[in-house]
C-alpha positions as a Python dict, from the first residue, in 0.01 Angstrom:
ca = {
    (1, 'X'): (0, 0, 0),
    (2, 'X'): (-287, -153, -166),
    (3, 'X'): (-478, 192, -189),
    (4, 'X'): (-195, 369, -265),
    (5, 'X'): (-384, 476, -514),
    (6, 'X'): (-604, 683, -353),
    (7, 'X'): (-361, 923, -191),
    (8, 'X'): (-364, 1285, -291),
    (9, 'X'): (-58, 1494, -384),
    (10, 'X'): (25, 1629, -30),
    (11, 'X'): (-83, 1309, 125),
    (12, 'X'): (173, 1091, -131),
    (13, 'X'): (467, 1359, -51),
    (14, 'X'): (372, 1325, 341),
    (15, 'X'): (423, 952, 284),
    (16, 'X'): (774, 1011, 141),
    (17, 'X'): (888, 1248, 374),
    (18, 'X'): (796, 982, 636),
    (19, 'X'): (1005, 717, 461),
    (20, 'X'): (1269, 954, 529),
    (21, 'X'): (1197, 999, 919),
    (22, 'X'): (1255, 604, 920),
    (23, 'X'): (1618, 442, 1018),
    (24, 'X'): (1815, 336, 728),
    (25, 'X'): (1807, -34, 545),
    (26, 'X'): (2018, -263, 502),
    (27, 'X'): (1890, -225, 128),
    (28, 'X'): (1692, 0, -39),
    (29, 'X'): (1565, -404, -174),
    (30, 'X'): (1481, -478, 167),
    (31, 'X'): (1154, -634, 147),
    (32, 'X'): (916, -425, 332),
    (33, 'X'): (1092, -125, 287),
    (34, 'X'): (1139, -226, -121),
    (35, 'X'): (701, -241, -155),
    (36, 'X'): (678, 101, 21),
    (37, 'X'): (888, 328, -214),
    (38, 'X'): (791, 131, -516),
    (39, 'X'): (447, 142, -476),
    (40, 'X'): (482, 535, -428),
    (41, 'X'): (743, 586, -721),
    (42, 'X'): (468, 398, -926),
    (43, 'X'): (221, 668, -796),
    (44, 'X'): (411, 978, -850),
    (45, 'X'): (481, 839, -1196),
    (46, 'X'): (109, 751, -1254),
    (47, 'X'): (49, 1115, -1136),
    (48, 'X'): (338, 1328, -1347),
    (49, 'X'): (202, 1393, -1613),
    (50, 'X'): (-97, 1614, -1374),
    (51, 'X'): (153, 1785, -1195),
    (52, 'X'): (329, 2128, -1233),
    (53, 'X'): (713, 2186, -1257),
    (54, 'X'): (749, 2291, -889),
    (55, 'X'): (586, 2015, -815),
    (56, 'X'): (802, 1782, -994),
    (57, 'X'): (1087, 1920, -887),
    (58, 'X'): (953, 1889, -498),
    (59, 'X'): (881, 1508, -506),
    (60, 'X'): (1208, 1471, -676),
    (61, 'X'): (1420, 1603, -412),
    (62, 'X'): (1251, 1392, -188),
    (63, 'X'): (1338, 1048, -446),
    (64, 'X'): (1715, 1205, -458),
    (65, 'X'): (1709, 1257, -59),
    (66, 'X'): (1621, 902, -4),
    (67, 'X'): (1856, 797, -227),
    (68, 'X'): (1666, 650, -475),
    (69, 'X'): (1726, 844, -734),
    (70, 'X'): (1926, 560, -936),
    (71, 'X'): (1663, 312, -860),
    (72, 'X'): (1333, 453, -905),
    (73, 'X'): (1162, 527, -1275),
    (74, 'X'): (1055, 875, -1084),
    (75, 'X'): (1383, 1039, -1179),
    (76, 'X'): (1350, 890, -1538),
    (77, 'X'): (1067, 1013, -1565),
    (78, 'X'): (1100, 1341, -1438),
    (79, 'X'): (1380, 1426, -1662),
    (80, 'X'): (1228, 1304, -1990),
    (81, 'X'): (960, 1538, -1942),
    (82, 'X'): (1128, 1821, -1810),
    (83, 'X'): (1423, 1823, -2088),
    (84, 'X'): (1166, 1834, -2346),
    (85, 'X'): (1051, 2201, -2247),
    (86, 'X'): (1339, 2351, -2043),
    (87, 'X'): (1194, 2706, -2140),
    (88, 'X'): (915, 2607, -1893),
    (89, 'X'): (1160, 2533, -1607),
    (90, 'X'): (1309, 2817, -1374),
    (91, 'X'): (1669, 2922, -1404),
    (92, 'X'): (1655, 2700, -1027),
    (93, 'X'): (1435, 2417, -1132),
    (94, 'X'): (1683, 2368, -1436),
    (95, 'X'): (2020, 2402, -1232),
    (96, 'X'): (1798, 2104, -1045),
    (97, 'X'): (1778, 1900, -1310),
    (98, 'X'): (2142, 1895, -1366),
    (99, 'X'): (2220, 1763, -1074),
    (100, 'X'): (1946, 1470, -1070),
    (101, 'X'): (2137, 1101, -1101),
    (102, 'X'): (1992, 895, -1328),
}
């Protein structure tokens, strides 16, 4: 995780998916585990602001499918930016974002 960094879009998404290939935790605080999603959920957000809408909606249904959706800033994120346009967002994309826990 210490080039985490350098990952592309597809390559950060591929990385998530994976995370969701992987047997579940005790914890979504469990230590290994914990550094993984956190240092991608840093990424993504470091990386938002770059991104399309379909885009941001794709990388968070992959936060909401490994249930982080509560935990990570992602989501937080996400929303902020997206509620401040919604004219921008698809009539799917914004039924999306309804259903988005934050």
């Amino acid at each position: 995780m210490d080039n985490v960094e350098r990952l592309t879009t597809s390559e950060l998404y591929l990385m998530l998916k994976c995370l969701k290939e992987l047997p579940p935790t005790e914890s979504y605080s469990s230590h290994n585990y914990h550094d993984v999603w956190s240092a991608l959920d840093d990424m993504c957000i470091w990386k938002l602001r770059h991104w399309d809408y379909e885009t941001l909606v794709k990388f968070a249904d992959i936060f909401n499918q490994l249930h982080l959706g509560r935990i990570g800033d992602y989501i937080f994120r996400f929303i902020d930016r997206a509620s401040r346009k919604p004219e921008k967002l698809t009539q799917n994309q914004l039924i999306h974002l309804f259903f988005y826990n934050r």
